[in-house]
C-alpha positions as a Markdown table, in Angstrom:
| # | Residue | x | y | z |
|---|---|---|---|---|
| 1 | Unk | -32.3 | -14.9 | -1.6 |
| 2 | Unk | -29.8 | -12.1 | -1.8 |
| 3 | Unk | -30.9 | -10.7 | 1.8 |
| 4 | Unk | -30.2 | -13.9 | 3.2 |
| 5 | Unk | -27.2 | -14.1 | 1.2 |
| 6 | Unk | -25.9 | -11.0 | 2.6 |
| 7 | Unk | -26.9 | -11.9 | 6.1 |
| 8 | Unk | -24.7 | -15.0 | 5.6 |
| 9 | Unk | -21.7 | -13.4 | 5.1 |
| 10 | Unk | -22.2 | -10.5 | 7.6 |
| 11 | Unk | -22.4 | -13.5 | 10.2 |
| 12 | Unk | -19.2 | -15.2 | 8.7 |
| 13 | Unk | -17.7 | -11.4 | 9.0 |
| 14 | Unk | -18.6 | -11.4 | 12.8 |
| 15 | Unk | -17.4 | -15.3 | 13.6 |
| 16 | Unk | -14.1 | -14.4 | 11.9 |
| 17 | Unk | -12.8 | -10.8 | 11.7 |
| 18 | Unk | -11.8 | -9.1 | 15.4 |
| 19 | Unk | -10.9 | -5.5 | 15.6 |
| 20 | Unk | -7.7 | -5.1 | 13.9 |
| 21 | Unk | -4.7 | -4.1 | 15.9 |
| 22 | Unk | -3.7 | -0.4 | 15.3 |
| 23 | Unk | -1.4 | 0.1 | 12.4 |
| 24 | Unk | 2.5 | -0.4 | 12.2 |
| 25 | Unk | 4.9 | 2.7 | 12.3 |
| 26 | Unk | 8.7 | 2.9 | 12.9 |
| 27 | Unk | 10.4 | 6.0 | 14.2 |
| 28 | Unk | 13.2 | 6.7 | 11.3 |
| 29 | Unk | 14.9 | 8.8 | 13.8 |
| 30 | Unk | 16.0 | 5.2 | 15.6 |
| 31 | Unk | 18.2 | 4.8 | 12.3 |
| 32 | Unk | 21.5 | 6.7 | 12.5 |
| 33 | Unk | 22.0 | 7.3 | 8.9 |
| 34 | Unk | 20.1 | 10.0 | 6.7 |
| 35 | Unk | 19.5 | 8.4 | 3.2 |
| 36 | Unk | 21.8 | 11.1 | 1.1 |
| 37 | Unk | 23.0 | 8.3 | -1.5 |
| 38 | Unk | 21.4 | 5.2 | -3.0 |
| 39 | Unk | 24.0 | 3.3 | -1.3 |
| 40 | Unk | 23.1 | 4.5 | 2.3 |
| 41 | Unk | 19.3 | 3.5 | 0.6 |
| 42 | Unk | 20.5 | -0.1 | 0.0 |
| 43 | Unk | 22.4 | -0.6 | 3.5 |
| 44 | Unk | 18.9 | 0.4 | 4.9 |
| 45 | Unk | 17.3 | -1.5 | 3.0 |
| 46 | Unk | 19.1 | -4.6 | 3.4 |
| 47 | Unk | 18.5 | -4.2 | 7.1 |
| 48 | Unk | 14.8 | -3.6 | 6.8 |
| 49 | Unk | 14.6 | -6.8 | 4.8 |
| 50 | Unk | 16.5 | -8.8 | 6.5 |
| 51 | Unk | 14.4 | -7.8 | 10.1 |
| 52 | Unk | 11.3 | -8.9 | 8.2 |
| 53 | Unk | 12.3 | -11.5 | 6.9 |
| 54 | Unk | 13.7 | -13.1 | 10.4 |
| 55 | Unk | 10.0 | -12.1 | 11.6 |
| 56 | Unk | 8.4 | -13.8 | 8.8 |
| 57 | Unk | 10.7 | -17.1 | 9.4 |
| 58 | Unk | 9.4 | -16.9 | 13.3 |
| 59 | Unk | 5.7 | -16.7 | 12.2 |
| 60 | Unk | 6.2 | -19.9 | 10.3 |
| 61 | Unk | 6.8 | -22.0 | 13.8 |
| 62 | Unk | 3.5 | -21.2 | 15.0 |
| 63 | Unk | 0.7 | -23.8 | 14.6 |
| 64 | Unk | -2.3 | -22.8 | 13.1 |
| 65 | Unk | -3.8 | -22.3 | 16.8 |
| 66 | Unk | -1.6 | -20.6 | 18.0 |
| 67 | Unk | -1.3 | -18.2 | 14.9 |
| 68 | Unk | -4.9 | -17.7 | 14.9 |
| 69 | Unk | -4.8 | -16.3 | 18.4 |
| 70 | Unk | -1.9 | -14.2 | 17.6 |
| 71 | Unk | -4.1 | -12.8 | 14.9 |
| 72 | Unk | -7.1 | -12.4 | 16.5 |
| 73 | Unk | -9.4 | -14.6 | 14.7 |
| 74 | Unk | -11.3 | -17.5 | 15.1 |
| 75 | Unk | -11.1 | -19.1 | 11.4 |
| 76 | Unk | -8.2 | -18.5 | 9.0 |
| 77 | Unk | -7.4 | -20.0 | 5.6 |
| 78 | Unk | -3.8 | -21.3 | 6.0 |
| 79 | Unk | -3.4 | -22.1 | 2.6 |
| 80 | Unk | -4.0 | -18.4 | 1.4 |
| 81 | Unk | -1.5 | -17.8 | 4.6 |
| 82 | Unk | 1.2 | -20.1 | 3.1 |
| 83 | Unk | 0.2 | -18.9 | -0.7 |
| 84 | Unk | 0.8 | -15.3 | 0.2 |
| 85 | Unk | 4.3 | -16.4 | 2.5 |
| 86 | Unk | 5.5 | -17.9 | -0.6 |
| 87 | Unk | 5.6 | -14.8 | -2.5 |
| 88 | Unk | 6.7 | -12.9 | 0.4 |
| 89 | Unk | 9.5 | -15.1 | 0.7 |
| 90 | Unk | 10.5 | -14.2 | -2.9 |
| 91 | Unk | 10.2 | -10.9 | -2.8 |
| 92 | Unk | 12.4 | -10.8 | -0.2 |
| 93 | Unk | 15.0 | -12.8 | -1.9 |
| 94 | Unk | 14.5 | -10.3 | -5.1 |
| 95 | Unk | 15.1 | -7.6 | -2.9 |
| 96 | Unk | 17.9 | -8.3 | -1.4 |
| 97 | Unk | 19.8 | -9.5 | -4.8 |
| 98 | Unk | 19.4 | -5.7 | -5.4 |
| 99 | Unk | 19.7 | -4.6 | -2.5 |
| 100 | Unk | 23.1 | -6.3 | -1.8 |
| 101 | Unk | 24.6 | -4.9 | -5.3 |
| 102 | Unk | 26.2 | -1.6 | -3.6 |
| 103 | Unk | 27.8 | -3.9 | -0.8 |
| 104 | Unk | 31.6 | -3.1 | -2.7 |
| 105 | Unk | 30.3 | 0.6 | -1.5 |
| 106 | Unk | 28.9 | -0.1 | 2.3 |
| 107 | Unk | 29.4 | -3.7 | 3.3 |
| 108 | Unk | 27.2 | -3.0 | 6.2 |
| 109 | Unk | 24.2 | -5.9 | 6.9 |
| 110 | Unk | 25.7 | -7.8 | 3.4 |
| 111 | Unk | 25.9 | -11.8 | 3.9 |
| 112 | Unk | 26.4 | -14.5 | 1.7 |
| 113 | Unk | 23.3 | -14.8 | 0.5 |
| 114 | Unk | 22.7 | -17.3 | -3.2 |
| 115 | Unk | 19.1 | -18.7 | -3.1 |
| 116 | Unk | 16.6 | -19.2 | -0.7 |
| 117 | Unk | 18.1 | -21.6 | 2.1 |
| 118 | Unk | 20.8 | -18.9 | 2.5 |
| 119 | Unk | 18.3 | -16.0 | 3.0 |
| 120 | Unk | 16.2 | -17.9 | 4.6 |
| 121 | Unk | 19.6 | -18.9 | 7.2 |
| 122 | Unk | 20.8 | -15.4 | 7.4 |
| 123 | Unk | 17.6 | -14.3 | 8.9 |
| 124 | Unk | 17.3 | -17.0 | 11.2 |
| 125 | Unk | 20.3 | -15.9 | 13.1 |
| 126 | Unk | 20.1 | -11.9 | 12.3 |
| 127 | Unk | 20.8 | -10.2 | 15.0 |
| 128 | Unk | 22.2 | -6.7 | 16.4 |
| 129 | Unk | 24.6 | -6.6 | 18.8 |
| 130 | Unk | 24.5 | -4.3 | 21.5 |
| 131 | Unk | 27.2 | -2.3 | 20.8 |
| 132 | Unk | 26.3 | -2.2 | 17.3 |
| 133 | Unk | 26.2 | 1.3 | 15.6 |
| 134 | Unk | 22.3 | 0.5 | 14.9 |
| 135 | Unk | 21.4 | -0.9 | 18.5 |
| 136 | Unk | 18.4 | 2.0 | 19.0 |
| 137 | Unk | 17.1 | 1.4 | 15.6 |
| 138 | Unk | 17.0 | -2.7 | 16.3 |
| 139 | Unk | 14.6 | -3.3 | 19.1 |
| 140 | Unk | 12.1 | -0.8 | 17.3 |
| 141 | Unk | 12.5 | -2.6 | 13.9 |
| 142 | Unk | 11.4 | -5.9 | 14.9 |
| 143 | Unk | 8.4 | -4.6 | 16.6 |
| 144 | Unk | 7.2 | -2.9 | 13.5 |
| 145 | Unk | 8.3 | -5.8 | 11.3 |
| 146 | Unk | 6.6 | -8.1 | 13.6 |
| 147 | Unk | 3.3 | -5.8 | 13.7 |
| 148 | Unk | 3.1 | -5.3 | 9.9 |
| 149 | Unk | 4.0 | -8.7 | 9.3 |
| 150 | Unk | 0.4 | -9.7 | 11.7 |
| 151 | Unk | -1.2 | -7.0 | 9.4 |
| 152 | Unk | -0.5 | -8.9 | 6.1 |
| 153 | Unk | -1.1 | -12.4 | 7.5 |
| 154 | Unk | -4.6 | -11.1 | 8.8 |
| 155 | Unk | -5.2 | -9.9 | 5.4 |
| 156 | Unk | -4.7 | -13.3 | 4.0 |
| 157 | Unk | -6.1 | -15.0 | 6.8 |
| 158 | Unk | -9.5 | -13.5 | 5.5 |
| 159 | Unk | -8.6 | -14.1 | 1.2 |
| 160 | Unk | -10.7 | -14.5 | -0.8 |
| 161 | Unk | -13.6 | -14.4 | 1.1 |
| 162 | Unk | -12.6 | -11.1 | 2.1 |
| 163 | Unk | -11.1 | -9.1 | -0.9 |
| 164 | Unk | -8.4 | -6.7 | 0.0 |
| 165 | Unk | -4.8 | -5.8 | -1.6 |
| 166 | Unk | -2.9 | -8.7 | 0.0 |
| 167 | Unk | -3.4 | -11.0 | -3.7 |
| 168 | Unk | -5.0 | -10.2 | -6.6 |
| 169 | Unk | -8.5 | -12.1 | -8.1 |
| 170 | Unk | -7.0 | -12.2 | -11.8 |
| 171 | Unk | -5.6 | -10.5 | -15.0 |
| 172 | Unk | -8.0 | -7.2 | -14.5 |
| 173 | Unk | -6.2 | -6.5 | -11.1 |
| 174 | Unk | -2.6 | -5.2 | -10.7 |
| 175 | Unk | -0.4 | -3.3 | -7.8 |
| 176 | Unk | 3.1 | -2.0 | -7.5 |
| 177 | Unk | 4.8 | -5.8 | -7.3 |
| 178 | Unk | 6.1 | -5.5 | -11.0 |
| 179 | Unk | 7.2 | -2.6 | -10.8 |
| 180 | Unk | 11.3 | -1.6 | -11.3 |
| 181 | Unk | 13.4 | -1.2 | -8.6 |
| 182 | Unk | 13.5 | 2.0 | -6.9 |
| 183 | Unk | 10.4 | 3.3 | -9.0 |
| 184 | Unk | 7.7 | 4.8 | -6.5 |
| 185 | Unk | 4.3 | 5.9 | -7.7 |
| 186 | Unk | 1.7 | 7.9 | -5.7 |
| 187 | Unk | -1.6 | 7.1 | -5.7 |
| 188 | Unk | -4.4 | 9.5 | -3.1 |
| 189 | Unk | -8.0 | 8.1 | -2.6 |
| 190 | Unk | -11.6 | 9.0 | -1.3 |
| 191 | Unk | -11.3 | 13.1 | -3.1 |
| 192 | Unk | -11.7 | 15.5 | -4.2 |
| 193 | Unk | -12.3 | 17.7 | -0.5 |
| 194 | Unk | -14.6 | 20.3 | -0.8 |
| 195 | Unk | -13.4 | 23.8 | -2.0 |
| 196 | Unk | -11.1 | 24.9 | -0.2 |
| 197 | Unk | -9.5 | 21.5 | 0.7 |
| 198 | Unk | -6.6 | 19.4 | 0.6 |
| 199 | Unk | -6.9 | 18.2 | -3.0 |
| 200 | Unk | -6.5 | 21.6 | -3.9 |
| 201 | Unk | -3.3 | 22.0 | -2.2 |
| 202 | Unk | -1.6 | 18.7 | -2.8 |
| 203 | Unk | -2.2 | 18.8 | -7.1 |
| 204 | Unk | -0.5 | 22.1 | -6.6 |
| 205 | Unk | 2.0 | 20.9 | -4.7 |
| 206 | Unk | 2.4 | 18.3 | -6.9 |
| 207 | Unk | 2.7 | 20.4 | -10.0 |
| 208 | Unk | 5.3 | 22.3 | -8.2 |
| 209 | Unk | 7.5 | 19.5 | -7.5 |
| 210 | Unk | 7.0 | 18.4 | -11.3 |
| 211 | Unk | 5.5 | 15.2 | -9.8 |
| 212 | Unk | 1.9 | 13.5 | -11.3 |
| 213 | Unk | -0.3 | 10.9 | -9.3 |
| 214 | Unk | -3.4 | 9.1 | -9.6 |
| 215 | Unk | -6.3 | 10.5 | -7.5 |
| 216 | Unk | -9.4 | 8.0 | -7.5 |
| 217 | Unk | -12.4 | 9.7 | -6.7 |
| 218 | Unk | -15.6 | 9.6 | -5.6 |
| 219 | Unk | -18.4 | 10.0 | -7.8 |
| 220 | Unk | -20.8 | 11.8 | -5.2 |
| 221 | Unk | -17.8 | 14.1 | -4.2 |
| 222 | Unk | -16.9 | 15.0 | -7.6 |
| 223 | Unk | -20.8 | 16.1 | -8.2 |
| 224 | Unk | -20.5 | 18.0 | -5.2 |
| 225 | Unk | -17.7 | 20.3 | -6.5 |
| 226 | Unk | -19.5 | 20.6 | -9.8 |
| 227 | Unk | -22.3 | 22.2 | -8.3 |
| 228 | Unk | -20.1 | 24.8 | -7.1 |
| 229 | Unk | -17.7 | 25.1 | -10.1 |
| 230 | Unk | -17.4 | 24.4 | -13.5 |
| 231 | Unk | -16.0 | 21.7 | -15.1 |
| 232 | Unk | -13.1 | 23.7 | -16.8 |
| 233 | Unk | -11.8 | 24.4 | -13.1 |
| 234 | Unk | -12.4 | 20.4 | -11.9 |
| 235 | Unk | -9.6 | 20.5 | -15.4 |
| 236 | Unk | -8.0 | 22.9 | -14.2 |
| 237 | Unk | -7.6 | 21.5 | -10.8 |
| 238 | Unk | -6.2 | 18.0 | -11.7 |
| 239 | Unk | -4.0 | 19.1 | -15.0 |
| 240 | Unk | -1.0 | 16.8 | -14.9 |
| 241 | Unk | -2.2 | 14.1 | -12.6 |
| 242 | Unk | -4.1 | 10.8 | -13.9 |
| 243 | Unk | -7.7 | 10.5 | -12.2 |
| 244 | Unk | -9.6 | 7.2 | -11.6 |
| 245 | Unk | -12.4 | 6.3 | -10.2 |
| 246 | Unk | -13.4 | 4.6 | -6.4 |
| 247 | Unk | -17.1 | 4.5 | -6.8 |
| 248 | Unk | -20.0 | 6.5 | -6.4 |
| 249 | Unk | -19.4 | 6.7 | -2.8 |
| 250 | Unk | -16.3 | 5.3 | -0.1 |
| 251 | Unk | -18.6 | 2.1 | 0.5 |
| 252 | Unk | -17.3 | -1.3 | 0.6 |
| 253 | Unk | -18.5 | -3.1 | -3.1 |
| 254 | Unk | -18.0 | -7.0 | -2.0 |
| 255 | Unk | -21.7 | -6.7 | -1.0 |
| 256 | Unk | -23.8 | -4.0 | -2.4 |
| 257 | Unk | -26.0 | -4.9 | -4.6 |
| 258 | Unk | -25.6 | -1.7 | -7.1 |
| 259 | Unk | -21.6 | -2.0 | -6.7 |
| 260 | Unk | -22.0 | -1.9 | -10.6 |
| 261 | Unk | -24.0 | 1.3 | -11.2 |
| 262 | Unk | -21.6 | 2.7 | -8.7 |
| 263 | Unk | -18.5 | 2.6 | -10.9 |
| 264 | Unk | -19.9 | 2.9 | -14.2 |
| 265 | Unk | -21.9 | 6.7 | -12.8 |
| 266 | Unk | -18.6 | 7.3 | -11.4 |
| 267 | Unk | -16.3 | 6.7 | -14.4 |
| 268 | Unk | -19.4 | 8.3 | -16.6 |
| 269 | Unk | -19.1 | 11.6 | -14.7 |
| 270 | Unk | -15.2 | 11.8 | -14.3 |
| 271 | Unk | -15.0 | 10.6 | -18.3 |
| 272 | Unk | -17.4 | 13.4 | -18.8 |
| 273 | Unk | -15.9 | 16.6 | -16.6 |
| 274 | Unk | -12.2 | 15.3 | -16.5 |
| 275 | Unk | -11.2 | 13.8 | -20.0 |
| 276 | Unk | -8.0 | 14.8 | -20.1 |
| 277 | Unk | -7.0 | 13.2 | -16.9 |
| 278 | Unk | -9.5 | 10.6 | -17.2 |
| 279 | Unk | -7.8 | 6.9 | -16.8 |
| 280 | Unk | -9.9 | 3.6 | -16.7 |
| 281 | Unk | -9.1 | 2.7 | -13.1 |
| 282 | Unk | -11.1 | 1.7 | -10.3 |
| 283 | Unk | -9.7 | 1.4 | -7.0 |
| 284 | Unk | -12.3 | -0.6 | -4.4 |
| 285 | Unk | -12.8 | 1.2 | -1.2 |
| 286 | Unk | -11.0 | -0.9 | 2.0 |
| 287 | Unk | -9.5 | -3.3 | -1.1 |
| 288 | Unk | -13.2 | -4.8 | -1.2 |
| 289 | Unk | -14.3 | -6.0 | -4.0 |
| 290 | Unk | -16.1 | -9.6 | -5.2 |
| 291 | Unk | -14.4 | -12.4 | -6.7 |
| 292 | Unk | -16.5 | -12.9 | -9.4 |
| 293 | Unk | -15.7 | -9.2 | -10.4 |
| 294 | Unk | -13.5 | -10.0 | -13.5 |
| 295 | Unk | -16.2 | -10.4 | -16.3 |
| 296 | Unk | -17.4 | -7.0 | -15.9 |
| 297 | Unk | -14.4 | -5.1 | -15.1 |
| 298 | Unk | -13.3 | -6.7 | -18.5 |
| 299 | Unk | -16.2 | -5.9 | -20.5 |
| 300 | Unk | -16.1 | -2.4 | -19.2 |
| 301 | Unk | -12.3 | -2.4 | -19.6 |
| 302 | Unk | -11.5 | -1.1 | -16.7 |
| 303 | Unk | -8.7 | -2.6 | -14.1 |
| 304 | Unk | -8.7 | -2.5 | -10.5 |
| 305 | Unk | -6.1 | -0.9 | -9.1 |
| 306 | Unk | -4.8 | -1.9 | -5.9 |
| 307 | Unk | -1.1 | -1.1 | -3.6 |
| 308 | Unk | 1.0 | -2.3 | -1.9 |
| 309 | Unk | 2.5 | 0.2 | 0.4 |
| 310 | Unk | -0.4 | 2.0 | 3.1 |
| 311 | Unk | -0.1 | 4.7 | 4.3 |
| 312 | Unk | -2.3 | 4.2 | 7.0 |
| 313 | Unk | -3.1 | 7.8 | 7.0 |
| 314 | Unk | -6.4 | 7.5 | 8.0 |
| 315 | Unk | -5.4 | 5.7 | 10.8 |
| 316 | Unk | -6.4 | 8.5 | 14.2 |
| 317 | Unk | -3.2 | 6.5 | 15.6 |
| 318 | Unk | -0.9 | 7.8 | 13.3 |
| 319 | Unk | 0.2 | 11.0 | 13.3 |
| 320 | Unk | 0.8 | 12.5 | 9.9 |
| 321 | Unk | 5.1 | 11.8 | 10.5 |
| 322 | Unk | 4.4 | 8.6 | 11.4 |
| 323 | Unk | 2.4 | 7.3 | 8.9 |
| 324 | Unk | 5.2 | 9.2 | 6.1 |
| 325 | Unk | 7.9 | 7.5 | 8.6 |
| 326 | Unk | 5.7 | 4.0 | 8.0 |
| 327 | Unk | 5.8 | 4.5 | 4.0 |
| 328 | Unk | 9.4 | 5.1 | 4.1 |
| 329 | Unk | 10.2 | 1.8 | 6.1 |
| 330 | Unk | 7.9 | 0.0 | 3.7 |
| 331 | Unk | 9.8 | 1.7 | 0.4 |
| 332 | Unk | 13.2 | 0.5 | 1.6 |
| 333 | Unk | 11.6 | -3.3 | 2.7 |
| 334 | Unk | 10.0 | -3.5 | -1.0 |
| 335 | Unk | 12.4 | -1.6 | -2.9 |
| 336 | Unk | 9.1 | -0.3 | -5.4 |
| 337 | Unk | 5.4 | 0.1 | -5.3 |
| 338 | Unk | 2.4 | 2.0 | -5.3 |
| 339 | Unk | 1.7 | 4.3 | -1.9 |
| 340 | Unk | -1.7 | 5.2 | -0.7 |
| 341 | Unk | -2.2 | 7.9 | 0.8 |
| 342 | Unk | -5.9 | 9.8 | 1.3 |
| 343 | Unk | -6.5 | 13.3 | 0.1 |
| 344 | Unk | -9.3 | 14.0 | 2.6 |
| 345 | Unk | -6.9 | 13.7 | 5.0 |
| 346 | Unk | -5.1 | 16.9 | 6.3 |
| 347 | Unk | -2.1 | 14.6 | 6.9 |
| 348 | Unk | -1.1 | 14.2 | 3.6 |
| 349 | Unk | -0.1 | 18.3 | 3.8 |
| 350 | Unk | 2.5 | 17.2 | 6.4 |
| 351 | Unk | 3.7 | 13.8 | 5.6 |
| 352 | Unk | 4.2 | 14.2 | 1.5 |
| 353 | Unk | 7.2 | 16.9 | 2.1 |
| 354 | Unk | 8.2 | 15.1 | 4.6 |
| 355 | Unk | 8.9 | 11.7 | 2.6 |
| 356 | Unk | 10.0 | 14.2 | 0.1 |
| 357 | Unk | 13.1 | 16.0 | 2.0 |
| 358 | Unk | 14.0 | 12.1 | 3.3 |
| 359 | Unk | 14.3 | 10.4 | 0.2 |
| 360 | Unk | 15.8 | 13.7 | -1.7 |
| 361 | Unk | 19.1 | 11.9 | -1.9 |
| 362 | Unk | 18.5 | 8.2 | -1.8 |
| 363 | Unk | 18.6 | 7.8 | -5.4 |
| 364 | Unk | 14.7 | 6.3 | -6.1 |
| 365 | Unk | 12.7 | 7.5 | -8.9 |
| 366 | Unk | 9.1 | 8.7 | -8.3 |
| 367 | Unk | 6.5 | 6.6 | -11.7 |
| 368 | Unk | 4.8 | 9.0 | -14.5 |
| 369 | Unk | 1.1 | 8.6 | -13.1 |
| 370 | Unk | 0.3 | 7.6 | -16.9 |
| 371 | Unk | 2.5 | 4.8 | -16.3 |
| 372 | Unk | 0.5 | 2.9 | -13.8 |
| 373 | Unk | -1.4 | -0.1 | -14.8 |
| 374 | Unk | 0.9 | -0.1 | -18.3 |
């Protein structure tokens, strides 16, 4: 019975999920502003939400033909599209209340905006003029807004049948939504590297720039470093940052049959070798997990922890300033959140100081790592 229940839904997999298109990246260099105050954050931020938000209106016109084609897929669930537009839409609205309360500062991209027809107005005539001091960043702004925007319609295109971080399953599960404004938290999966690695370099770096994160690892990788080293130096290594767990291996847990043993050995060994930095988190590989999760993440209290800005580091499209250059357009279009980025991933040596240096000045906070999930 479970073989051909698996085979079931690796068929429905195949009928209904084409090869994504590659990730969405904007070049910052396209904005003529550098982000040295939170107001300069705000008019930036305004315009980012505003381009979405005229992108998300235009998706809305399509039928659900013609949307499926754009998406690449043959069977979508238009009611998990419209569920997940909703709360897009009021986001956006959220966002740009905030957003819109330095406009006495920089009245640049501010519009009368009091509910949701008027948002919902202003974006359906936004436009940049062409002799508008932001005419280079434009044209490049809608095509990432546009891109992303198919990215998170094809992730709830596939919901539920197909977990991921687009929407959450229940109470257990939580991402970066509730957050406060301008509150970042970083979060690094699929460690620790082998010795010497990245991990190494980034909880170092870390610790210099008095920062703390959450690293979910895996449980085979963290073994593998214990036979090599004690488990005073695994301490040693993440002291200050918050470590979870993302199974015994990066394998996707909506259909493995020991998805179970995989978290509990995980969070067993971590709990054992890392106590200090130990935090009951488990982060599914790809965002897969099963619906019927919530009992036993519950009676294990543990939570799934899931984000809501990628990285798309391990993207081989991306080059490591483009995929920092993609988190920083997604921190000024949702204001707050929870990044993913991979600590396997030499990128993460290049793009972390990079977001760094460009938000500096912009006046956001960076989240305690102890804080996530509170």
């Amino acid at each position: 019975m479970r073989i051909a229940l698996f085979l079931s839904a690796w068929l429905v997999c195949l009928s209904t999920v084409a090869a994504p298109n590659e990730p969405a990246t904007l070049d910052r260099s396209t904005w003529p502003e550098p982000l040295i105050s939170p107001a300069l954050f705000d008019v930036a931020s305004r315009a980012e939400i505003l381009t979405f938000a005229h992108a998300l209106l235009t998706s809305e016109a399509l039928d659900e033909a013609a949307l499926s084609q754009r998406l690449g897929l043959k069977i979508i669930n238009m009611d998990a599209i419209d569920t997940v537009r909703q709360r897009l839409w009021q986001r956006l609205l959220a966002n740009y209340n905030l957003a819109q309360q330095s406009c006495d500062q920089d009245a640049s991209f501010c519009y009368y905006v009091d509910g949701m027809d008027s948002l919902r107005e202003q974006a359906g005539k936004f436009e940049i003029a062409e002799d508008s001091f932001y005419v280079n960043w434009a044209e490049p702004s809608a095509t990432f807004h546009r891109h992303y925007l198919d990215e998170l319609l094809r992730l709830a295109a596939l919901f539920p049948q197909t977990g991921s971080e687009i929407a959450l399953y229940g109470e257990h599960e939580f991402n970066g939504e509730a957050m406060n404004d301008r509150l970042f938290m970083l979060s690094f999966d699929s460690g620790p590297t082998q010795l010497p690695g990245t991990t190494d370099w980034l909880t170092d770096y870390l610790r210099k720039q008095s920062l703390s994160a959450t690293f979910f690892v895996l449980g085979n990788s963290v073994q593998a470093r214990l036979n090599k080293q004690s488990e005073q130096q695994m301490q040693a290594l993440y002291k200050g940052q918050c470590v979870g767990v993302q199974g015994w291996e990066y394998r996707s847990h909506s259909y493995w049959n020991d998805w179970q043993d995989s978290i509990l050995r995980s969070a067993v060994l971590v709990k054992r070798a890392i106590p200090d930095s130990y935090v009951p988190l488990f982060r599914p590989p790809y965002g897969h997990r099963r619906e019927d999760s919530g009992p036993f993440f519950q009676s294990q209290v543990l939570r799934v922890a899931l984000w809501d800005i990628d990285s798309q580091d391990m993207a081989s499209s991306l080059s490591a300033e483009q995929s920092a250059q993609r988190v920083l357009s997604l921190m000024l279009l949702w204001r707050h959140g929870v990044i993913a980025f991979h600590d396997t991933q030499n990128k993460v040596r290049t793009a972390l100081p990079w977001l760094m240096k460009a938000t500096a000045q912009s006046g956001i906070g960076w989240e305690e790592c102890a804080a996530f999930g509170q």
